[in-house]
PDB file of N, CA, C and O in Angstrom, chain B, residues numbered from 101:
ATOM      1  N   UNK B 101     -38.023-231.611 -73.616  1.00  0.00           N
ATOM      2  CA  UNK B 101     -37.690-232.833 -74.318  1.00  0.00           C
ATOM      3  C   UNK B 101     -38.818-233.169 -75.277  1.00  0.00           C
ATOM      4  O   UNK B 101     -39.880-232.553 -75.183  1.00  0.00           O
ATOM      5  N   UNK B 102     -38.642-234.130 -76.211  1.00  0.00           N
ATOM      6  CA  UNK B 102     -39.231-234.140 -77.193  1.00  0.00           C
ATOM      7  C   UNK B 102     -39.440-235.644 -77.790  1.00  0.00           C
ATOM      8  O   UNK B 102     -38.410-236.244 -78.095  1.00  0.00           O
ATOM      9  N   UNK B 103     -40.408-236.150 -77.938  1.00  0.00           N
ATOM     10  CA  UNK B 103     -39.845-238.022 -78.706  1.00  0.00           C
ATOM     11  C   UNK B 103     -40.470-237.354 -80.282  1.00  0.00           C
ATOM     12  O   UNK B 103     -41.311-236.465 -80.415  1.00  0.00           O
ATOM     13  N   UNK B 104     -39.841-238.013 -81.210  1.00  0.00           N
ATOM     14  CA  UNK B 104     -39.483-238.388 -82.473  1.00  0.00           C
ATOM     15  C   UNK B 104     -39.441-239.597 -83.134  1.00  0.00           C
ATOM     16  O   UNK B 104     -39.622-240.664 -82.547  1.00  0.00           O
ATOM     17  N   UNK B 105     -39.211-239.505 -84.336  1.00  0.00           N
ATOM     18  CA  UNK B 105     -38.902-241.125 -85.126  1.00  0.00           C
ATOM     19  C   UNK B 105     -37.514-240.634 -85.847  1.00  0.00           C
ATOM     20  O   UNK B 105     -37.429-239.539 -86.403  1.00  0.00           O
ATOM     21  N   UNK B 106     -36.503-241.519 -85.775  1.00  0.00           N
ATOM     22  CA  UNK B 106     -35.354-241.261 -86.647  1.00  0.00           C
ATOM     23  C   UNK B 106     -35.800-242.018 -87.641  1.00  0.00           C
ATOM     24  O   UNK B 106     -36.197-243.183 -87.649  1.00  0.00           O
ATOM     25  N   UNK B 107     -35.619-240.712 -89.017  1.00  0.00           N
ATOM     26  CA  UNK B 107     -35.843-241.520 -90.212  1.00  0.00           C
ATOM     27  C   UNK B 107     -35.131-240.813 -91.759  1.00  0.00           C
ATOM     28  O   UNK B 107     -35.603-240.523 -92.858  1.00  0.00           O
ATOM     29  N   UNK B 108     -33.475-240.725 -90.997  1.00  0.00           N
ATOM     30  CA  UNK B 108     -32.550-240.749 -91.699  1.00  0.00           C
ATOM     31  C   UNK B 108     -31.223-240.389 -91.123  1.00  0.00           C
ATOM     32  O   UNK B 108     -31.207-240.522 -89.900  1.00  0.00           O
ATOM     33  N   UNK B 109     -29.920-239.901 -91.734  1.00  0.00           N
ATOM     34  CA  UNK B 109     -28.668-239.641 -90.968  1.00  0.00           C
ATOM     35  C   UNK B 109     -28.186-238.801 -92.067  1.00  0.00           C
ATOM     36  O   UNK B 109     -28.533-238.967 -93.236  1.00  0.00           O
ATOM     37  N   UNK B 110     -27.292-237.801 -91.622  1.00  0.00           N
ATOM     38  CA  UNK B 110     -26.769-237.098 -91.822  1.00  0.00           C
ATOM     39  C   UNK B 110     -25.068-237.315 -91.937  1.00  0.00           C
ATOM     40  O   UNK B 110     -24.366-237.723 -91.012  1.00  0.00           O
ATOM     41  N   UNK B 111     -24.689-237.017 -93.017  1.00  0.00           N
ATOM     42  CA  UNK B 111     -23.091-237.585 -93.492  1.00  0.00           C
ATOM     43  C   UNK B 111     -22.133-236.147 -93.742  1.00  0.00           C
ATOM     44  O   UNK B 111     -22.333-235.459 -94.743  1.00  0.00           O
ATOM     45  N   UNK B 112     -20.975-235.742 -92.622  1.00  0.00           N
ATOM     46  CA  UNK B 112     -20.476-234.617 -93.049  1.00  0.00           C
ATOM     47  C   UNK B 112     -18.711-235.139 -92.893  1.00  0.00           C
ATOM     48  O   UNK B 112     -18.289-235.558 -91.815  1.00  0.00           O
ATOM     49  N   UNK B 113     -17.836-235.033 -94.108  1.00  0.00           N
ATOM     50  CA  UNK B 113     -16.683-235.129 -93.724  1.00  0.00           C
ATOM     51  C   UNK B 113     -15.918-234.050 -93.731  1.00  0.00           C
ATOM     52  O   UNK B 113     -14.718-234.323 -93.707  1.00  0.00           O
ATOM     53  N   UNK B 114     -16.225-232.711 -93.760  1.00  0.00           N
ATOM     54  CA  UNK B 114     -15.757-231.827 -92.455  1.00  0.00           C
ATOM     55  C   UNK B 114     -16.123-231.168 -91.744  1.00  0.00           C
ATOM     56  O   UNK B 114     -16.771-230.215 -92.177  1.00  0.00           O
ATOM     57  N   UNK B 115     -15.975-231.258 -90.645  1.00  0.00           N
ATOM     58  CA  UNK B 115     -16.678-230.679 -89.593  1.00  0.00           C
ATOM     59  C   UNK B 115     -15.705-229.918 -88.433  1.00  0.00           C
ATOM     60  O   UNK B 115     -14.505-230.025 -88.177  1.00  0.00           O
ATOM     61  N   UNK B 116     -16.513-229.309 -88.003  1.00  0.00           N
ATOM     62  CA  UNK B 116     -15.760-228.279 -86.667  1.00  0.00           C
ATOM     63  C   UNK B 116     -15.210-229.727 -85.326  1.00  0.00           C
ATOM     64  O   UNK B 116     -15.819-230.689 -84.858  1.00  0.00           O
ATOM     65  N   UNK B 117     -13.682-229.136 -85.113  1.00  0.00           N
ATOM     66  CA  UNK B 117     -13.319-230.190 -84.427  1.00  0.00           C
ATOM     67  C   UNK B 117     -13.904-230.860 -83.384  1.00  0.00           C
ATOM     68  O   UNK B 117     -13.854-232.064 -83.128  1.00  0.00           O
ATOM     69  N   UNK B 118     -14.686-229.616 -82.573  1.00  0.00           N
ATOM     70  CA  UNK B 118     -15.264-230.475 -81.274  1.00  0.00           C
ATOM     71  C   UNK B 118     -16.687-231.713 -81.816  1.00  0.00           C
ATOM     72  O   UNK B 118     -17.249-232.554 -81.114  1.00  0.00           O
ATOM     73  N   UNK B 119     -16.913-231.383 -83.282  1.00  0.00           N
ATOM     74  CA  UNK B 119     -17.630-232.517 -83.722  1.00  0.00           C
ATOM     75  C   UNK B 119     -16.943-233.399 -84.364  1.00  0.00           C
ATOM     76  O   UNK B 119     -17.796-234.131 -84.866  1.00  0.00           O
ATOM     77  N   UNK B 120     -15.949-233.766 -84.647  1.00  0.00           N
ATOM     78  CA  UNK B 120     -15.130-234.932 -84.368  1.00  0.00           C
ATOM     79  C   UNK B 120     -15.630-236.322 -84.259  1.00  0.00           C
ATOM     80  O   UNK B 120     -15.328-236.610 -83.101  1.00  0.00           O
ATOM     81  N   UNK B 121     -16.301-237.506 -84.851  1.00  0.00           N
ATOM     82  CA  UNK B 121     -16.741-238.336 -84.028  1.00  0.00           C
ATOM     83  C   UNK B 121     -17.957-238.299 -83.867  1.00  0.00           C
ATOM     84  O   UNK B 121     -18.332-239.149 -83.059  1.00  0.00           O
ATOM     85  N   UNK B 122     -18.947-237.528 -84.387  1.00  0.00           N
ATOM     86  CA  UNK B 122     -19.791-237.444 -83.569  1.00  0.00           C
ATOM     87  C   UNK B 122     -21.126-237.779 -85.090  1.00  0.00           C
ATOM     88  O   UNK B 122     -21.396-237.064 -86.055  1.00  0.00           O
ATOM     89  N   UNK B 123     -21.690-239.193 -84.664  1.00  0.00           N
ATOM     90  CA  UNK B 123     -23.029-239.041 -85.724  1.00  0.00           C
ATOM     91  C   UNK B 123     -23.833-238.080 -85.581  1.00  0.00           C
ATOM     92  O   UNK B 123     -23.852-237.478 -84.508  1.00  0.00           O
ATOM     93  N   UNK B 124     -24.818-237.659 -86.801  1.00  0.00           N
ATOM     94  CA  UNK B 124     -26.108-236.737 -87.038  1.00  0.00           C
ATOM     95  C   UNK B 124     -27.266-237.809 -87.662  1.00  0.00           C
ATOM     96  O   UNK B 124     -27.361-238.515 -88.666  1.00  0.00           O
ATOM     97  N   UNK B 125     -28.006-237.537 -86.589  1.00  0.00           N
ATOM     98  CA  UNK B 125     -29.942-238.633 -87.284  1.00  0.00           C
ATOM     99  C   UNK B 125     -30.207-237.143 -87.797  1.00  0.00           C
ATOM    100  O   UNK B 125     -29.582-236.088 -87.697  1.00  0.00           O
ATOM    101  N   UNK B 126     -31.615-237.591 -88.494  1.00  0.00           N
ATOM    102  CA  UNK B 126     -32.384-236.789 -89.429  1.00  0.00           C
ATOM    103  C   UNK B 126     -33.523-237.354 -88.373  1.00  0.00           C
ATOM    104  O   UNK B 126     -33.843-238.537 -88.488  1.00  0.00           O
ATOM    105  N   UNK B 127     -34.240-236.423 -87.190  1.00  0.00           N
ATOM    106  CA  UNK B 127     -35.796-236.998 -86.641  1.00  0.00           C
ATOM    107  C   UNK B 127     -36.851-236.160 -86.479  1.00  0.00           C
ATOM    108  O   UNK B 127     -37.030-235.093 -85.891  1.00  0.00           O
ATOM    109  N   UNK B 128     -37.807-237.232 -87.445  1.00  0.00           N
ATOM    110  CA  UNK B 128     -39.190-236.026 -87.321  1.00  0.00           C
ATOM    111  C   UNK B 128     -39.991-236.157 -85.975  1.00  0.00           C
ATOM    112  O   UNK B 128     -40.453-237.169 -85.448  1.00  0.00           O
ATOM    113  N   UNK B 129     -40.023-234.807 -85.557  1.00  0.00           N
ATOM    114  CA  UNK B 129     -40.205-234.466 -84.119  1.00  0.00           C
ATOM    115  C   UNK B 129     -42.103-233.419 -84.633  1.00  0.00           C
ATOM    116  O   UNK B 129     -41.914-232.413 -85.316  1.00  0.00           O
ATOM    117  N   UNK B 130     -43.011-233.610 -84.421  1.00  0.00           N
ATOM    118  CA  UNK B 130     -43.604-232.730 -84.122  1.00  0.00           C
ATOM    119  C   UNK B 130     -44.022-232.034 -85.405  1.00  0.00           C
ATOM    120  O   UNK B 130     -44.323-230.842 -85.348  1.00  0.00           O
ATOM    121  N   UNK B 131     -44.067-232.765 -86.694  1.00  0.00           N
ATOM    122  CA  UNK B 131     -44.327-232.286 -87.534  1.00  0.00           C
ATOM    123  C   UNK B 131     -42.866-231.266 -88.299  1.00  0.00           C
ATOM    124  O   UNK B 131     -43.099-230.415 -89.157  1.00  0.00           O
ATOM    125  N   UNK B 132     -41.692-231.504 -87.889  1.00  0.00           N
ATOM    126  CA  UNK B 132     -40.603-230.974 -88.415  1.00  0.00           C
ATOM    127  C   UNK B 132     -39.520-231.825 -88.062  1.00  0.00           C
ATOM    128  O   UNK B 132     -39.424-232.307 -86.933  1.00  0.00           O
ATOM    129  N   UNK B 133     -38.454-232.095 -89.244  1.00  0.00           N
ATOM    130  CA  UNK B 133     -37.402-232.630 -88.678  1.00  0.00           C
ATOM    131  C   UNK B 133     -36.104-231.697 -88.642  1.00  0.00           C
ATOM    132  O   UNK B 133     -35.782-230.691 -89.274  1.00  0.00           O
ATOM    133  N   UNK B 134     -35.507-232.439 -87.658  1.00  0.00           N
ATOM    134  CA  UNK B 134     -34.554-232.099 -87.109  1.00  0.00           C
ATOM    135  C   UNK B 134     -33.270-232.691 -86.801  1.00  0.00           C
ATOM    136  O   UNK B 134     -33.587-233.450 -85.885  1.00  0.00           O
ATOM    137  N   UNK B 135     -31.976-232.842 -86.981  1.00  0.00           N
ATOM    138  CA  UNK B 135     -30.924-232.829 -87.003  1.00  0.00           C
ATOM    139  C   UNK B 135     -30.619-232.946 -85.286  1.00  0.00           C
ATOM    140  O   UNK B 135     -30.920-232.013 -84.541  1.00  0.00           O
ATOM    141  N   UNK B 136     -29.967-234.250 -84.762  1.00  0.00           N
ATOM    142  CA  UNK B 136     -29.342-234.349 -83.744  1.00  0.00           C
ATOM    143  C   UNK B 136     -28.337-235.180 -83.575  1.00  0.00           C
ATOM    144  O   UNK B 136     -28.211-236.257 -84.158  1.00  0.00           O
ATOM    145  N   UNK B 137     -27.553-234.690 -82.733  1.00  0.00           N
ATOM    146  CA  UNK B 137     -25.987-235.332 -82.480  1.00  0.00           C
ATOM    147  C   UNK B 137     -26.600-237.235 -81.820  1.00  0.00           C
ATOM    148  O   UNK B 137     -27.280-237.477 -80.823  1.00  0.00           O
ATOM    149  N   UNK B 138     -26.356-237.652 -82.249  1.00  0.00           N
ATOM    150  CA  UNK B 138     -27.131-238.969 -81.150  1.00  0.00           C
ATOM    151  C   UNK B 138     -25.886-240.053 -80.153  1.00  0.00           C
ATOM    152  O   UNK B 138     -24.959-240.700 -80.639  1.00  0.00           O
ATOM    153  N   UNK B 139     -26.133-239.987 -79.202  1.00  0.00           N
ATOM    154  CA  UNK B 139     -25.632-239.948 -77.885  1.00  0.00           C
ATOM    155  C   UNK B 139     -25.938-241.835 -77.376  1.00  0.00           C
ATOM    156  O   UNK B 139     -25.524-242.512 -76.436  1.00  0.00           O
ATOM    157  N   UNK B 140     -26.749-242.092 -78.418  1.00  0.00           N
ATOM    158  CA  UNK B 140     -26.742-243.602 -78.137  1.00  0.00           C
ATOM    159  C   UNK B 140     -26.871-244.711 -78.829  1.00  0.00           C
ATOM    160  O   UNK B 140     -27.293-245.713 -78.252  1.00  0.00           O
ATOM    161  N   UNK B 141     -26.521-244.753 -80.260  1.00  0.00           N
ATOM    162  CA  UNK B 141     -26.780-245.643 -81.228  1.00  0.00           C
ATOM    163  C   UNK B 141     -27.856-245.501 -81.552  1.00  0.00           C
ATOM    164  O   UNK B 141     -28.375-246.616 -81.499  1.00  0.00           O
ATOM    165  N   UNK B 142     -28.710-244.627 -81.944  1.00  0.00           N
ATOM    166  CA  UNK B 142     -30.282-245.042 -82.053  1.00  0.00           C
ATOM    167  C   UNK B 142     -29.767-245.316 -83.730  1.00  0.00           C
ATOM    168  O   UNK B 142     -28.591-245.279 -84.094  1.00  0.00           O
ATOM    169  N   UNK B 143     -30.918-245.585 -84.592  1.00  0.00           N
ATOM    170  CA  UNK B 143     -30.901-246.024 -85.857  1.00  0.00           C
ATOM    171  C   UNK B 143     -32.258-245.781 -86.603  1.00  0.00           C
ATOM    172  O   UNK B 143     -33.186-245.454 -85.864  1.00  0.00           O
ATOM    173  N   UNK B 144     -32.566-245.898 -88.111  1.00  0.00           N
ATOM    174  CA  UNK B 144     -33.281-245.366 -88.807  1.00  0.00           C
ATOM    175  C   UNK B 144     -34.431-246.209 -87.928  1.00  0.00           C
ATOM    176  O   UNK B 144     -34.147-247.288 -87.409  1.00  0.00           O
ATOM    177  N   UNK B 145     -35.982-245.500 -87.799  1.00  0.00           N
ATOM    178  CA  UNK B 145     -36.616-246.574 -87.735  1.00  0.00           C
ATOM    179  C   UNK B 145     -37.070-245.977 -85.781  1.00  0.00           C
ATOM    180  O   UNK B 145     -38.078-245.562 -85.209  1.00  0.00           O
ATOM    181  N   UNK B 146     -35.598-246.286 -85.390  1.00  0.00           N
ATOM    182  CA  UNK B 146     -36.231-246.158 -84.140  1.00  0.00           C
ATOM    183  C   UNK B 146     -36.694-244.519 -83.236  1.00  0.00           C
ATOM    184  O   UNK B 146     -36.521-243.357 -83.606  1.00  0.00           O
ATOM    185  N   UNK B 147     -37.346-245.093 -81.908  1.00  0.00           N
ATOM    186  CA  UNK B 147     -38.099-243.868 -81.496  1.00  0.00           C
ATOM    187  C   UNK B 147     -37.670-243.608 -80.558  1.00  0.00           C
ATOM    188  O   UNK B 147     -37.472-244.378 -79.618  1.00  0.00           O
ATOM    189  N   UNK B 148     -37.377-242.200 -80.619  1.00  0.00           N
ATOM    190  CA  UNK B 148     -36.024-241.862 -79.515  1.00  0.00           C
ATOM    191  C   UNK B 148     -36.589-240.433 -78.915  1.00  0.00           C
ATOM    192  O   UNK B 148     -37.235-239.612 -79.567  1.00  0.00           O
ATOM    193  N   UNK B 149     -36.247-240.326 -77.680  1.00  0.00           N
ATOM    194  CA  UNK B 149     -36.113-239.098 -76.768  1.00  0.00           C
ATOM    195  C   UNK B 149     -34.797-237.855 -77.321  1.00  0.00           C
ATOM    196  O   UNK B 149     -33.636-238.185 -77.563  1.00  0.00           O
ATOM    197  N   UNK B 150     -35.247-236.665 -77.409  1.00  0.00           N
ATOM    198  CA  UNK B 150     -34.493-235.799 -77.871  1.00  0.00           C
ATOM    199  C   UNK B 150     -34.574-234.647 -76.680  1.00  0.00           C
ATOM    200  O   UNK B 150     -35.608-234.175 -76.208  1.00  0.00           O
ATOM    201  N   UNK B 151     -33.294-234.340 -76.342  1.00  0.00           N
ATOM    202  CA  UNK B 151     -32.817-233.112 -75.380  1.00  0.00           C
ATOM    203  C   UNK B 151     -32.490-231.901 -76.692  1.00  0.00           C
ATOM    204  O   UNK B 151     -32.056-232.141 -77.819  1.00  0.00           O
ATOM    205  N   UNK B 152     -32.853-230.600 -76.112  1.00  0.00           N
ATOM    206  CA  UNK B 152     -33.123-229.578 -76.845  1.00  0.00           C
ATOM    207  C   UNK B 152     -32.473-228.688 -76.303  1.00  0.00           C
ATOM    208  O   UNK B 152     -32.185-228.884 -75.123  1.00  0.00           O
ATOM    209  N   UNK B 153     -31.985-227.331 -76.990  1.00  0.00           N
ATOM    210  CA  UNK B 153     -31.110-225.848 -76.115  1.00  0.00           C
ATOM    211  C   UNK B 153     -29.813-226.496 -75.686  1.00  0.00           C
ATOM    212  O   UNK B 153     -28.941-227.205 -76.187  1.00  0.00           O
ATOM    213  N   UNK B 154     -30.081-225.940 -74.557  1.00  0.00           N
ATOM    214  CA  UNK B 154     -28.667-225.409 -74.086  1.00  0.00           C
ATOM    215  C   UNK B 154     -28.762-226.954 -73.331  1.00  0.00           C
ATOM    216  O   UNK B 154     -27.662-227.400 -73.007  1.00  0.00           O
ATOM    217  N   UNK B 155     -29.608-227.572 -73.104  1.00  0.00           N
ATOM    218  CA  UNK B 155     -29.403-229.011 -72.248  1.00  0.00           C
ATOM    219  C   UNK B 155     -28.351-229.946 -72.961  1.00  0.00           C
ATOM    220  O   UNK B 155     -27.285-230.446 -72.604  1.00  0.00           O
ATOM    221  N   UNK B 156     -29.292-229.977 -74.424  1.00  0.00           N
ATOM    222  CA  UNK B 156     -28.106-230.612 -75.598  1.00  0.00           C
ATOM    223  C   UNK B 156     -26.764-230.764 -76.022  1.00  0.00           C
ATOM    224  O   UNK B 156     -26.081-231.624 -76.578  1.00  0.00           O
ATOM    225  N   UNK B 157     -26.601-229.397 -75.468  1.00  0.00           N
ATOM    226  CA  UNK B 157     -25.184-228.659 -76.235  1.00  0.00           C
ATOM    227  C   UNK B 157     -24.510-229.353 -74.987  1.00  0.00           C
ATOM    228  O   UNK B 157     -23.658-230.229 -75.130  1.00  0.00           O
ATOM    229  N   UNK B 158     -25.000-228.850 -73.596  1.00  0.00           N
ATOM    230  CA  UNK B 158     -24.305-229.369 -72.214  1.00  0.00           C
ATOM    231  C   UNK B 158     -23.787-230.874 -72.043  1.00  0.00           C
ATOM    232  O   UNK B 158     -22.890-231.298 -71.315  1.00  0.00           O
ATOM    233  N   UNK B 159     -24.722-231.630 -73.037  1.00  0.00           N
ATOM    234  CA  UNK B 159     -25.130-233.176 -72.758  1.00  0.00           C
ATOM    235  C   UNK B 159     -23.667-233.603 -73.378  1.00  0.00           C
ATOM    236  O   UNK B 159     -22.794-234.176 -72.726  1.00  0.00           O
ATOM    237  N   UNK B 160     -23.527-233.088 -75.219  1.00  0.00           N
ATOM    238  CA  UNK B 160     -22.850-233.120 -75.804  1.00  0.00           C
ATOM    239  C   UNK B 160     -21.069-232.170 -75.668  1.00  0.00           C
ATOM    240  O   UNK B 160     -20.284-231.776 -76.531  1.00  0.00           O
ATOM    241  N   UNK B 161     -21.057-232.123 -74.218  1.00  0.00           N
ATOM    242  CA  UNK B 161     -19.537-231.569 -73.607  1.00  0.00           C
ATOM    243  C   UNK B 161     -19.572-230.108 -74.131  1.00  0.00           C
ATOM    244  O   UNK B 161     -18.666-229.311 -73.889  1.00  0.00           O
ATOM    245  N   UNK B 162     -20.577-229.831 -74.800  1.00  0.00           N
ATOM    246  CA  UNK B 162     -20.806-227.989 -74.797  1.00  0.00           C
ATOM    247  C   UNK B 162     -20.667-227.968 -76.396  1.00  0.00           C
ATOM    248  O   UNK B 162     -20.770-226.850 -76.901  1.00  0.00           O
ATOM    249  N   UNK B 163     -20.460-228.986 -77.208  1.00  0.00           N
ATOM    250  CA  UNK B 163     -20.796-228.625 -78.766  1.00  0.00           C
ATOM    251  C   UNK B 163     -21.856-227.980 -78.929  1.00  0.00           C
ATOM    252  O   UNK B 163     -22.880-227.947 -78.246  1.00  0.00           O
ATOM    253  N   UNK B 164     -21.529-227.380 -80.016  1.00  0.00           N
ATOM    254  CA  UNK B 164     -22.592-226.262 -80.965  1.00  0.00           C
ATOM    255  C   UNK B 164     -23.775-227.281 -81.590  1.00  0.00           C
ATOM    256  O   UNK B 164     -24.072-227.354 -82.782  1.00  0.00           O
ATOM    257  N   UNK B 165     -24.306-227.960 -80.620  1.00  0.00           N
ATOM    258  CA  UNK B 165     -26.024-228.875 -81.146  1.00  0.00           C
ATOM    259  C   UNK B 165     -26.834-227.759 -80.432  1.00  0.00           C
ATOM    260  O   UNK B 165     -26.523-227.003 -79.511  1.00  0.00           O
ATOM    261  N   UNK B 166     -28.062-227.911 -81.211  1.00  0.00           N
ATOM    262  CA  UNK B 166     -29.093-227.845 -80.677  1.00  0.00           C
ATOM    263  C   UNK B 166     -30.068-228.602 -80.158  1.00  0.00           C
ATOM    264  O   UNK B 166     -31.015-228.119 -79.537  1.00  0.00           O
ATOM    265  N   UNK B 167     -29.870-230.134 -80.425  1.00  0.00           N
ATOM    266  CA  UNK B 167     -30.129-231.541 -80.741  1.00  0.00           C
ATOM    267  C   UNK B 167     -30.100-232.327 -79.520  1.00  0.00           C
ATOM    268  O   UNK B 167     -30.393-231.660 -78.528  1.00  0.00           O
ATOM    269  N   UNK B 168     -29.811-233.655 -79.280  1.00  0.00           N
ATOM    270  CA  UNK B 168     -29.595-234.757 -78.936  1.00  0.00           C
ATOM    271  C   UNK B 168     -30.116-235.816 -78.572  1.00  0.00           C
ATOM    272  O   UNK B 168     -30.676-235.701 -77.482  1.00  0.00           O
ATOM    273  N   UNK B 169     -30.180-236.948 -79.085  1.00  0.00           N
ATOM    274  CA  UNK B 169     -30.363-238.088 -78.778  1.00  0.00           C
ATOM    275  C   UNK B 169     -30.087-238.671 -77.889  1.00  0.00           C
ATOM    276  O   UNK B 169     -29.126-239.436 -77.978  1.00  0.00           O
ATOM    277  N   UNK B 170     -30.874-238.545 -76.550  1.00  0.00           N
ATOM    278  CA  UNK B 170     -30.549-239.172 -75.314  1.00  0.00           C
ATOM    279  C   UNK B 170     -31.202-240.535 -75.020  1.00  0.00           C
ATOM    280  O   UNK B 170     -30.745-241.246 -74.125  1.00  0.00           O
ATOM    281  N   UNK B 171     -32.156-240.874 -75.681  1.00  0.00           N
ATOM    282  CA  UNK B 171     -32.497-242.237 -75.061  1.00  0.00           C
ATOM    283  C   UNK B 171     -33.110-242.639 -76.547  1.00  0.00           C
ATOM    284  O   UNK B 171     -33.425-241.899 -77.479  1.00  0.00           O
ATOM    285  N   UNK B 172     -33.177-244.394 -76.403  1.00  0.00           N
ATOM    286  CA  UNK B 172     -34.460-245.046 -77.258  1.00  0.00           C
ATOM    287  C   UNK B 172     -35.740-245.559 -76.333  1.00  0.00           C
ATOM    288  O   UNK B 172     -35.931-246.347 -75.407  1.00  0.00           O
ATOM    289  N   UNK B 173     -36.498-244.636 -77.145  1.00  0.00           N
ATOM    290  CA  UNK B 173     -37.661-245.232 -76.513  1.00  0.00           C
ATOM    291  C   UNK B 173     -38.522-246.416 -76.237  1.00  0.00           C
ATOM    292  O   UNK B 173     -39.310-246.498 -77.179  1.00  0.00           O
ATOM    293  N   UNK B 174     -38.732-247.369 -75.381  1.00  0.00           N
ATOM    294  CA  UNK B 174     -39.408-248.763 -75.483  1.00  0.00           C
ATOM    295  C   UNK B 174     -40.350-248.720 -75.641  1.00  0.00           C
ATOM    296  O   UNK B 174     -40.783-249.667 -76.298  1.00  0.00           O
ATOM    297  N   UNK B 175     -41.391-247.644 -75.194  1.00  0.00           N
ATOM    298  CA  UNK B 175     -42.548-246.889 -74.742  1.00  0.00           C
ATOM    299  C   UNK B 175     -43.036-246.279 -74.027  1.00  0.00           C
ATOM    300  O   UNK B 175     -42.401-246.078 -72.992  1.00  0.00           O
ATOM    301  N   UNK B 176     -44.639-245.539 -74.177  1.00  0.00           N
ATOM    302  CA  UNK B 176     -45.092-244.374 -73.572  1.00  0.00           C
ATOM    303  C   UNK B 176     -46.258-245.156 -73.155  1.00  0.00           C
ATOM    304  O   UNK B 176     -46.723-246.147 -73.718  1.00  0.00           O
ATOM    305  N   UNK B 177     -46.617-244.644 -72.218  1.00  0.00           N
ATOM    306  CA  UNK B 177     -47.982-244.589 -71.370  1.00  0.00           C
ATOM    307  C   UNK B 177     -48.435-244.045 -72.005  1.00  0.00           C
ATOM    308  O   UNK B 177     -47.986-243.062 -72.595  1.00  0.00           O
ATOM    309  N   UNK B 178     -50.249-244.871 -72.144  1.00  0.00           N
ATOM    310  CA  UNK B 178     -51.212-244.500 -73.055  1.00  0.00           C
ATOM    311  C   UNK B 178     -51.184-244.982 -74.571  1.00  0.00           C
ATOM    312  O   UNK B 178     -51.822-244.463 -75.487  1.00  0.00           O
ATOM    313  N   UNK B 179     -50.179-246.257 -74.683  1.00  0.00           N
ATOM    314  CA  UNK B 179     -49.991-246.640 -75.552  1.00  0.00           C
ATOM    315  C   UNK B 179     -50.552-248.140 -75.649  1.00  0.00           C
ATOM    316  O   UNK B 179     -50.404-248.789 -76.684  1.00  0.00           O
TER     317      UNK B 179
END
């Protein structure tokens, strides 16, 4: 897993059916951004937990992500 900042979204009107429904953030993770399905409303701005591999895809009912937005973050220890 991974935390990030979402700091944009991604707009596709066609897409493969099992993505259907489904928003894309733009979050820089680690010095690279990355593209994830997001799983909980997060929004530009905020700081969110990202599931990665095959966890993602699982999270997301087995879509083709590599991604996901599983939580917003309130905060980290050591902060």
């Amino acid at each position: 897993m991974k935390i990030g900042k979402v700091v944009g979204s991604v707009w596709a009107t066609r897409k493969a059916q099992c993505l259907q429904g489904q928003t894309f953030l733009v979050v820089q993770s680690e010095g690279e951004q990355i593209v994830a399905a997001d799983q909980v409303g997060a929004g530009v701005g905020d700081r969110v937990l990202l599931a990665t591999g095959t966890v993602a895809s699982r999270y997301c009912m087995d879509a083709p992500v590599d991604a996901a937005v599983v939580a917003i973050v309130d905060g980290k220890e050591g902060q």
